[in-house]
N, C-alpha and C positions, 0 to 999 in steps of 0.2 A: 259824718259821712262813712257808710260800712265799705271796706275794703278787705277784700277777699283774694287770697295765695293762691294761686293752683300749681306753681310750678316750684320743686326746691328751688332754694335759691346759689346753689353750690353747685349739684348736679344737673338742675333743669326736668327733672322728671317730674310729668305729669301727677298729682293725687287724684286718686280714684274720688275723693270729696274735697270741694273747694275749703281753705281753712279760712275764718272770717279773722283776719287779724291787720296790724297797720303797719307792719315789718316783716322781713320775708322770714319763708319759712323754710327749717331742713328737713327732709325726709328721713326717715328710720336709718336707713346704711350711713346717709354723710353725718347725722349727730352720733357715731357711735365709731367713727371712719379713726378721728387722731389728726394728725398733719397730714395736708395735703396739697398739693401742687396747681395753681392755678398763670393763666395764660391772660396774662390785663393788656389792651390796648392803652396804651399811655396819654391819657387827654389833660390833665392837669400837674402841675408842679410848681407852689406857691410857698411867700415868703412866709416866716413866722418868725416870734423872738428869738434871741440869742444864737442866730444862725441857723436856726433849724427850718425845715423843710415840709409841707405836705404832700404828698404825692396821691395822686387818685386815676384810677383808670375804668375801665369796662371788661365784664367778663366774657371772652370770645363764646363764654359756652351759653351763657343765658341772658348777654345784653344786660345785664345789670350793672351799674356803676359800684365799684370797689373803694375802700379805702384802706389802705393799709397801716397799721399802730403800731405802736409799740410803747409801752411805759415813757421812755426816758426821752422819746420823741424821733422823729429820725432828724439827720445833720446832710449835710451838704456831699458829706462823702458817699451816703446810699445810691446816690444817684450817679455816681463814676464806677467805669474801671479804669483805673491808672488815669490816664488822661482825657477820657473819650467818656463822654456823656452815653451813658445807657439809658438812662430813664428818660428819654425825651419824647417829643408829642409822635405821637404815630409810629412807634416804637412798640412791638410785641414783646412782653418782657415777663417772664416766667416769676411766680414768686412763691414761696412756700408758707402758706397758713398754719397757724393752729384751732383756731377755731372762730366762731363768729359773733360780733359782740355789738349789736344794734345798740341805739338809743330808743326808745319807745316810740319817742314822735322825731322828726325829721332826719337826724344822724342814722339811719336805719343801714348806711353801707360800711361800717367799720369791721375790718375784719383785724383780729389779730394774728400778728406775723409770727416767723421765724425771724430772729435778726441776725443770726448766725452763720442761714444763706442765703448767699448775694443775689442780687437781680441777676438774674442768667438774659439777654437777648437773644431770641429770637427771631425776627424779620421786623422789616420796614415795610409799612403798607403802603403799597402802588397808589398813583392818584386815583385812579378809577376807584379804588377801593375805599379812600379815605373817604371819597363823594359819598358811593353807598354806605357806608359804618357813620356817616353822619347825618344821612338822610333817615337810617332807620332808627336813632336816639334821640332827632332833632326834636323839640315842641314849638309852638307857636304863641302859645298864651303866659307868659310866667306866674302871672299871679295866681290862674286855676289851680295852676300846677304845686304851687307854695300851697294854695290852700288845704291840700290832701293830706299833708304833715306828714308824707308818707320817704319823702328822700330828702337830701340837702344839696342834691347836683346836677346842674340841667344845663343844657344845650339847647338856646336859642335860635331856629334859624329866622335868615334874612332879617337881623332888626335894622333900624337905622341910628347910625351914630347921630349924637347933635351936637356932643360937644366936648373936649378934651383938653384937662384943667392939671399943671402941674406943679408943685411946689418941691423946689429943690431946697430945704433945710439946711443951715449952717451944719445940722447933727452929723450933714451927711446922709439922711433919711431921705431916700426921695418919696413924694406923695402925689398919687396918679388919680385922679375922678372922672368918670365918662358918666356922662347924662346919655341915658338910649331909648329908642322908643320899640316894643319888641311889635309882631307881627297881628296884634290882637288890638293894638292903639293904647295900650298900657307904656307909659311913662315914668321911668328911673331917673332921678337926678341925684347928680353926685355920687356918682356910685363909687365905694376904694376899691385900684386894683391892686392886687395881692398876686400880680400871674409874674414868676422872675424873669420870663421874656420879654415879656411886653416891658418893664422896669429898665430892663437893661437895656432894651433898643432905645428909651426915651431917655436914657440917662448919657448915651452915646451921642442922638442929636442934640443934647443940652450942651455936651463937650465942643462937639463939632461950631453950635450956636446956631444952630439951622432950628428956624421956626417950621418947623414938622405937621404943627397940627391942622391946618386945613388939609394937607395934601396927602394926610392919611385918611382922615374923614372922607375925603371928595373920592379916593383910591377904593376905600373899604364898602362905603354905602353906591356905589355905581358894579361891582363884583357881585354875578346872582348866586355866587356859591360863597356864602358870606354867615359869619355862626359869631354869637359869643358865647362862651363857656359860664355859667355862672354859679359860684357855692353860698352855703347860709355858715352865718360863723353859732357859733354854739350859743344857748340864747341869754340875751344881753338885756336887763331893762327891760324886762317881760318878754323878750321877743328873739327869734332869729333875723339877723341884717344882713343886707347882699351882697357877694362883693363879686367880682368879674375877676374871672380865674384862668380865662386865653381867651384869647381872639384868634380863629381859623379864617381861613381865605381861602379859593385854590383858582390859579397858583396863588404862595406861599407869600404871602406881603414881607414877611423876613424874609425870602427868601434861603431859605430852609436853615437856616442859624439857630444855634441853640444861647443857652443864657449864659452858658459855660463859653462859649467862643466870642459872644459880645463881651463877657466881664474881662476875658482876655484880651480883648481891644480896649477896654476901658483902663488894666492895670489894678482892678479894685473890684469887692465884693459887696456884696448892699444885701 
């Protein structure tokens, strides 16, 4: 499938000729720019080994989903100041680049960082707003969308949940799967969630003992403002595999909590 750039993917400016490639492209001034400061709406933040952290967001300036690197990975602290969660979902959060470091085929939003300077905040998006910034990145079909090999990050709207599956490990690991069905009649079963909120609100009703899962289901699939987030992990066994990296609502089915104030109710980290 030929797939063609017209817009940097930094600055957003138009090429006078479309570039035929499967990853975005920079323009003359941003490959030659150096570090440079970008503005991500904050839509993902998921678990990984040894405490570490993904974070992924959108660029206010060109709608492209970002990921930001770093060699040594990021950790649990990237995403605070002092006490207060900055990198959280709908969170503007300012970050400093050095330059851009696709993968060929699907990993195409990896950008590498500054890790020197911190996530700066800048605003909280109004609900009205969060409605339109999800409405304009939402897809319908995921599988077309997989097919293009062209990202690894997509926003579902209105799927239907079918079913939420969780195994609490003696390890202490908790392990989340939703079977979804997205808007195109394309069916996911067992999907792993990787999103450290959704983790930690299920690990709070597991504490609590409160059987949650119909009445999130019944809560989420009746909601017409209703999105899963979903990432590809890097590829595995020939292939990239899906995992579900937030769940939106609005209003906020967490009721606007982040994973840092559930883990704090919990007393523990995962």
């Amino acid at each position: 499938m030929d797939i063609f750039q017209t817009n940097c993917i930094a600055c957003n400016k138009t090429f006078a000729v479309p570039i035929l490639s499967n990853i975005g492209v920079l323009c003359n001034a941003c490959s030659k720019q150096g570090s440079f400061r970008k503005q991500l709406v904050i839509t993902g933040i998921t678990r990984m080994n040894q405490g570490r952290v993904c974070v992924s967001g959108v660029d206010l300036e060109t709608l492209k989903f970002v990921r930001p690197v770093f060699g040594a990975g990021l950790n649990r602290d990237f995403t605070m100041d002092g006490s207060t969660q900055v990198v959280q979902h709908f969170n503007v959060v300012e970050l400093e680049f050095k330059n851009y470091r696709p993968s060929k085929e699907f990993h195409t939003e990896d950008w590498l960082i500054n890790e020197t300077f911190a996530p700066k905040f800048i605003r909280h998006l109004t609900t009205e707003q969060v409605k339109t910034f999800l409405d304009s990145i939402s897809i319908s079909d995921l599988k077309k969308a997989i097919e293009r090999k062209d990202k690894s990050l997509f926003v579902i709207k209105s799927p239907e949940l079918k079913s939420i599956v969780h195994v609490d490990n003696p390890s202490g690991k908790l392990e989340v799967r939703f079977t979804f069905v997205d808007r195109a009649g394309n069916q996911y079963n067992s999907i792993p969630v990787n999103d450290l909120l959704i983790l930690a609100w299920i690990k709070l009703q597991i504490k609590k003992k409160y059987n949650y899962n119909e009445e999130l289901i019944k809560r989420f699939n009746s909601n017409p403002f209703r999105y899963l987030r979903i990432g590809l992990t890097r590829v595995f066994l020939g292939r990239p595999w899906e995992q579900v990296t937030a769940l939106f609502t609005i209003p906020d089915l967490f009721a606007g909590e982040s994973f840092a104030t559930l883990e704090k109710k919990l007393g523990e980290q995962f």
